[in-house]
FILUMMI-243544 format. One record per residue (C-alpha): x, y, z. Coordinates in nm, 2 decimals, padded with zeros to 4 digits, always signed. Layout:
<rs>
R:u:v:w
R:X:Y:Z
...
</rs>
This chain:
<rs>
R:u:v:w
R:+01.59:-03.95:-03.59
R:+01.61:-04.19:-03.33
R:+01.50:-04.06:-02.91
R:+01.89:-04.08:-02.81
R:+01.94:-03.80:-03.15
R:+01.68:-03.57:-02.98
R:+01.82:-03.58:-02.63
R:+02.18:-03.51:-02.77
R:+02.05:-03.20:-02.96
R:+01.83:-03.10:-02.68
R:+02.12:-03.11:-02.46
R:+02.32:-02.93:-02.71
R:+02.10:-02.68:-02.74
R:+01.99:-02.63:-02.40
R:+02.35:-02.55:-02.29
R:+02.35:-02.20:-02.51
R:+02.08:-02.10:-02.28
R:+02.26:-02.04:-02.00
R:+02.27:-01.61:-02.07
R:+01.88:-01.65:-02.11
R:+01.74:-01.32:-01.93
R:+01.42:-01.59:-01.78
R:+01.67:-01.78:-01.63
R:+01.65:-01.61:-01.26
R:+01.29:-01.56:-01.32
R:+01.14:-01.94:-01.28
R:+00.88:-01.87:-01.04
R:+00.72:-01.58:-01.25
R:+00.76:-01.76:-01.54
R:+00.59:-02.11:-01.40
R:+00.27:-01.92:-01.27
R:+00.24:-01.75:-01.63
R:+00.21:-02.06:-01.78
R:+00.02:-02.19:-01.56
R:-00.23:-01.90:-01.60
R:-00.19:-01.98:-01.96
R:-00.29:-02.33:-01.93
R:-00.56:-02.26:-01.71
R:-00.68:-01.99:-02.02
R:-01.01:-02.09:-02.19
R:-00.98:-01.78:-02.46
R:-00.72:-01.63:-02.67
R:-00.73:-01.31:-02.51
R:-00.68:-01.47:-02.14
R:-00.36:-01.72:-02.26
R:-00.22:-01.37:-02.43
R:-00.29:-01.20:-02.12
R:-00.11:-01.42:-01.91
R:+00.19:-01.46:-02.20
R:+00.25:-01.10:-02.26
R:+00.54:-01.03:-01.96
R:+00.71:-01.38:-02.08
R:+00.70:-01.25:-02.45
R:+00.84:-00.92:-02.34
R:+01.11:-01.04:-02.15
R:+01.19:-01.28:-02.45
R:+01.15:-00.94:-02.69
R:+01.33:-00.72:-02.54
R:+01.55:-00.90:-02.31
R:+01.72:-01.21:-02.41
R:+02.03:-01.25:-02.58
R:+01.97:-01.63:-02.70
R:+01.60:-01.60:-02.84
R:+01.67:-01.81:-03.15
R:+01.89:-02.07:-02.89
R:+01.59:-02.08:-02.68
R:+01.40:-02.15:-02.92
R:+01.53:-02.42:-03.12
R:+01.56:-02.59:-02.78
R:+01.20:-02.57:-02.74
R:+01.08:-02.69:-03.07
R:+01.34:-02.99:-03.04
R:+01.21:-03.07:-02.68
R:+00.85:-03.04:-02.77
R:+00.82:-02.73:-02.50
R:+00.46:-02.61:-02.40
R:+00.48:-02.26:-02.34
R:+00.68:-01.93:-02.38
R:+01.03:-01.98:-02.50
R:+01.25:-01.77:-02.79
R:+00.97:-01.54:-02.81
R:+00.65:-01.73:-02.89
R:+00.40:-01.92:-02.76
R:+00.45:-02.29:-02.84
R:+00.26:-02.59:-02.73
R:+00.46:-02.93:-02.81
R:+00.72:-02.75:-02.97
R:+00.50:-02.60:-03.22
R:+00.34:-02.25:-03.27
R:+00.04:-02.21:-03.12
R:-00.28:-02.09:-03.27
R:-00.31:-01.75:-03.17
R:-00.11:-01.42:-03.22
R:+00.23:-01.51:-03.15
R:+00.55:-01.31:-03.12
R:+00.58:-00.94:-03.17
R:+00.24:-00.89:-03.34
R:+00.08:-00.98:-03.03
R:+00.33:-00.79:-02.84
R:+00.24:-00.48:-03.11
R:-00.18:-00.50:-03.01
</rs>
């Protein structure tokens, strides 16, 4: 897949996120994540997490949209209801099991 392939699906997937429920809540969501980089244990990055993956949870009507989006884009943080960095699951609980502890 060449880079101009990944910004057309990026794109494409990007625009089915406009009915995210995060989408008025950038400012709350950039500190978060910037607690969560800041994070030097598990606990502390699922601390900080834990409103974004309750929002995504319980909230948003595009979780899967949101996503695919952020695996395609390489995302670092919360999005579709797990904590990603570069796109990819990161090593700790993620999704509703950590939401369930």
């Amino acid at each position: 897949m060449t880079s101009r392939d990944v910004v057309v699906l990026a794109r494409t997937a990007s625009a089915r996120l406009r009915d995210a429920a995060c989408k008025e809540k950038g400012t709350v969501w950039n500190a978060a994540e910037a607690e969560m980089e800041a994070a030097t244990t598990n606990t502390e990055l699922l601390t900080a997490a834990e409103p974004l993956l309750e929002v995504c949870w319980s909230e948003c009507p595009v979780r899967n949209a949101c996503l695919e989006w952020a695996r395609i884009d390489q995302y670092t943080g919360v999005a579709g209801g797990h904590v990603l960095n570069k796109g990819k699951p990161r090593n700790v609980m993620n999704s509703r099991a950590a939401m369930a502890s």
